[in-house]
C-alpha positions, 0 to 999 in steps of 0.5 A: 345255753346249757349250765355245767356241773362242777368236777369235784377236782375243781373244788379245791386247789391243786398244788405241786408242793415241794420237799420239805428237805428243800427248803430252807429259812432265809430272812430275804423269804420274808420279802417274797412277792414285794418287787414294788417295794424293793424297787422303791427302797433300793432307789431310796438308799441311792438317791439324794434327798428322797424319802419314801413311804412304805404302805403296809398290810394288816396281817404283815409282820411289820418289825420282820419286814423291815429287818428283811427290807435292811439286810436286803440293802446291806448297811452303810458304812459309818458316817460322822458328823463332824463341826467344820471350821468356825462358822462353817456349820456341820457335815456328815463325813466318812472319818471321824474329825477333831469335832466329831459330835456323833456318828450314825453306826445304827442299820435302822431304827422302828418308831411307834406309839408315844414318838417324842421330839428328842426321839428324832432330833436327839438332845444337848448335854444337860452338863455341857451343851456342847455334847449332842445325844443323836436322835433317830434323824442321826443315828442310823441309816434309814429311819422307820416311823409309823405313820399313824403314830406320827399323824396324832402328833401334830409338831412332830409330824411338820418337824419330820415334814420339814426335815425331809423337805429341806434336808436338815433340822434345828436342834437349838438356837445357839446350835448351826442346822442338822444335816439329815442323815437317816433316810426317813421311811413312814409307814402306814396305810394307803388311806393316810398316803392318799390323804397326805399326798392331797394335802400336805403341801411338802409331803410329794416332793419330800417323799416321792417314793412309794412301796406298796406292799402285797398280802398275797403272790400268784402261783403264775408268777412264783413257784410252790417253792418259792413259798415254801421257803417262806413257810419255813422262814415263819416256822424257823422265827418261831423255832418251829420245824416243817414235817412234809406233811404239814404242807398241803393244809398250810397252803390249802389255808394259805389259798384260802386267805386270798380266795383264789386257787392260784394265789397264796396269802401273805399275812405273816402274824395270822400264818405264824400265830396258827403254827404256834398254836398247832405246835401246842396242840400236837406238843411238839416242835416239829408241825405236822399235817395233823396238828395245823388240822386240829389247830383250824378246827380249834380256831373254828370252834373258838370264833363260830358261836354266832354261827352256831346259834344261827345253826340252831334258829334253822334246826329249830325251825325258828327260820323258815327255809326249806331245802325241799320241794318245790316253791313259786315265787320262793328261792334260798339265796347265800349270804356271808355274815362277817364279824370281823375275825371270822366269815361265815355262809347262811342261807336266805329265803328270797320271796317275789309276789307280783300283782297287776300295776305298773311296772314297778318292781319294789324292794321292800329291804330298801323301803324299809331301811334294810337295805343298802345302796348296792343292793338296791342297785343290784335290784335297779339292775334286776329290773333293767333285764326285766324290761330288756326282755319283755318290756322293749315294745310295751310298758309292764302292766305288773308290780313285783315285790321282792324281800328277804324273809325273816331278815332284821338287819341291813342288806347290802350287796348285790350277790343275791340279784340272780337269786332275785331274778329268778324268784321273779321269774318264777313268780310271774310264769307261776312255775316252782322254784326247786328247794334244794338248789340254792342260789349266788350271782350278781347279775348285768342289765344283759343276764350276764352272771357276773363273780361274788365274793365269799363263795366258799363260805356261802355254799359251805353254810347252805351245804351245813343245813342240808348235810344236818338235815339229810342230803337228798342228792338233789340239793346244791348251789349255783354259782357264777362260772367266774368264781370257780378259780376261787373255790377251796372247799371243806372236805366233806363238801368235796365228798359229797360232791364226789357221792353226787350227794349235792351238786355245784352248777356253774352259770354264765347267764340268767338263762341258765340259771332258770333252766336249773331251777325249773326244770325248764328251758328258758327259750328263744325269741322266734322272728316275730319276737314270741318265745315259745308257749311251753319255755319259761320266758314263754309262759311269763311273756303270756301272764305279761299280757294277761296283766296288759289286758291282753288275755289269748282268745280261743280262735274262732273256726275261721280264724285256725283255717286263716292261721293254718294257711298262713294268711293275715286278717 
């Protein structure tokens, strides 16, 4: 089973981006991607008597969506509510009557914040009260509220509840009930849709239609094109231009977002607010390549300073981590640290120690409360390999421990179990662990290298400390083969790459990921279950039953002779 190096063509994404001459800004560009949505609204403006709840995204312009989301529709025409004959109550009616109380002329209306009850059902005339001041349930044709905002006002949100369930609402008691005109839109999160699916009782049948918006399209569905008109559409409300060249590091950033080489992000604020910064750095209103350069830079340097006191701790040798040599026992796995506005890589040293025991093989992050579920799953699983290889006829005779060095916080998370793998195995056949080659993978109970998350920041990180310390062109990283369509690399990475000054290794199996790093194949089982003696599974098989009690005995004259021609004892 053989590991393969990574092309340097594959590190970033590659993309057939268009003439900026071809693109033009349109408000329905703002909609890309958002079919379930359409769909969803597009029913809504048809059916009777349905409401919907739009599930929105962090980083989504939600103001400009909802104009696209409107316009897209096209607007009603105007209706009137009118007082029927004595008696009759009210309709909704296309002319205007002798008692016409209000029309609803408004396309929509956004509520947020401090919502009041008058805001939605309106108010009578404090002069006369026969004269009705419409609310947002008359005045307009679809009514977008927030979600949130609703939910932290109890009466308010069972006024909405029961006015979409029933159809009208009560203004006062001398007055007849209200037809709900409006077409109510709740807008929130996929959490609070959940939650009041579950347990509001009139919530399903009062909003049964669903519009889940995406953060992101895939470049197998939509074209370069079809985004580029959306980057210019951002550009265009911003009164910002698009040069040429300010495509590629758009889209490259774009692609970064949504951690995959064939898919583009679509958080709107995050995108707009990088082209106004870029528009000040380069002092004008037209963006080019080199002004959204210096502009991620600067956002860079602005969110980094964790980053850069950790830098620090390294070049200090405060953190003991070497990038050379070669170690038993000792691995530098990758971490990503997130402090919420920014993500960064930094490097872990990973150490195993085995001793005679029985069996066990302890996670000291997570005796010593530093370690969370997932990670001592990603260790329970660790162990099961273990025992699938060597432990299918015998119990081990071994304890192992494993632990991050120099780590005072939590652990979670099992990327790092590949890593921990192959630091045991290390440990056990007493072979050196090269330095310079770093280490990422889940792994399954079959040795199976399963995909990670933030690969692109953790090889960047481990890249960072070896690039400041020298590259030797012996360093780089392994990753799982399945994470390298997600790879969107800096570009001083790539170069390297390129010099063969560091390396990337793609791996599917444990077994590759072993070869790599000792310098050693892994082997295969022979018919009576033995791996060979000079393998790495061979020379760990052989300690397995030292610590058994079972040491290789020399052979004795005629037990060679007996051996050689193959007869049993």
């Amino acid at each position: 089973m053989i590991a393969h190096s990574i092309d340097a063509a594959a590190l970033s994404p590659q993309f057939n981006l268009p003439q900026v001459d071809q693109l033009k800004p349109n408000l329905h560009s703002r909609l890309l991607g958002q079919e379930r949505t359409l769909d969803a609204f597009n029913l809504l403006a048809r059916a009777s008597g349905q409401h919907m709840y739009l599930s929105d995204q962090s980083g989504i312009d939600r103001l400009a969506l909802i104009s696209a989301l409107v316009d897209y529709q096209g607007h009603r025409p105007t209706q009137y509510l009118n007082r029927l004959a004595p008696d009759a109550g009210l309709a909704w009616q296309a002319e205007a009557g002798d008692e016409c109380l209000c029309s609803a002329s408004k396309p929509y209306r956004y509520l947020s914040g401090a919502i009041k009850r008058r805001d939605l059902v309106g108010h009578l005339d404090t002069h006369n009260p026969n004269v009705y001041h419409p609310g947002a349930m008359a005045d307009c044709d679809y009514l977008f509220i927030c979600a949130e905002s609703l939910w932290k006002r109890e009466a308010l949100w069972e006024l909405v509840m029961e006015a979409a369930h029933r159809g009208e609402y009560q203004l006062h008691s001398g007055w007849p009930a209200i037809p709900l005109y409006s077409k109510i839109i709740l807008v929130g999160s996929s959490t609070l849709y959940s939650i009041s699916y579950l347990e509001e009782r009139n919530f399903p049948a009062a909003f049964p239609l669903l519009g889940e918006l995406v953060d992101e399209i895939d470049l197998n569905e939509f074209s370069e094109l079809d985004y580029g008109n959306y980057l210019v559409e951002l550009a265009d409300a911003n009164q910002l231009t698009l040069e040429q060249s300010a495509l590629a590091p758009l889209f490259n950033h774009s692609a970064r977002l949504a951690e995959h080489q064939h898919h583009l992000s679509l958080e709107t604020q995050g995108i707009s607010q990088l082209m106004v910064q870029a528009s000040l750095y380069g002092k004008s209103k037209q963006l080019t390549g080199e002004c959204i350069s210096i502009a991620l830079a600067r956002h860079q340097a602005r969110h980094n300073a964790s980053q850069s006191l950790s830098a620090q701790s390294f070049d200090d040798n405060f953190i003991n981590l070497p990038t050379q040599g070669a170690m038993i026992g000792q691995i530098n796995g990758l971490t990503v640290l997130d402090a919420a506005e920014y993500t960064y890589g930094e490097p872990a040293r990973i150490t195993a120690a085995v001793h005679y025991g029985d069996g066990e093989v302890a996670d000291i992050e997570r005796k010593s409360e530093l370690g969370g579920n997932i990670h001592a799953k990603g260790l329970m699983i660790l162990t099961s390999c273990l025992y699938r290889i060597f432990g299918k006829d015998a119990p081990l005779h071994l304890n192992a421990n494993i632990v991050f060095e120099q780590s005072y916080q939590e652990i979670d998370g099992d990327s790092a179990s590949l890593a921990e793998y192959c630091a045991l195995m290390s440990a056990i056949a007493e072979q050196p662990i090269e330095q310079g080659i770093a280490a990422t993978g889940a792994i399954d109970q079959f040795g199976q290298v399963q995909a990670i998350g933030g690969v692109n920041e953790k090889i960047e990180g481990f890249f960072d400390l070896c690039q400041r310390r020298g590259l030797t062109g012996n360093q780089g990283v392994i990753i799982p083969a399945s994470n390298v369509q997600q790879l969107n690399l800096t570009p001083a990475v790539i170069d390297a790459v390129k010099k063969k000054k560091f390396h990337l290794y793609q791996v599917e199996h444990t077994d590759q990921a072993v070869a790599i790093l000792m310098n050693k194949p892994a082997g295969s089982r022979d018919d009576n279950g033995q791996f060979p003696e000079e393998s790495l599974y061979g020379m760990v098989q052989a300690r397995l039953e030292g610590l058994a009690g079972y040491p290789d005995e020399e052979r004795s004259f005629f037990a060679n002779l007996l051996h050689k021609l193959k007869i049993s004892s």
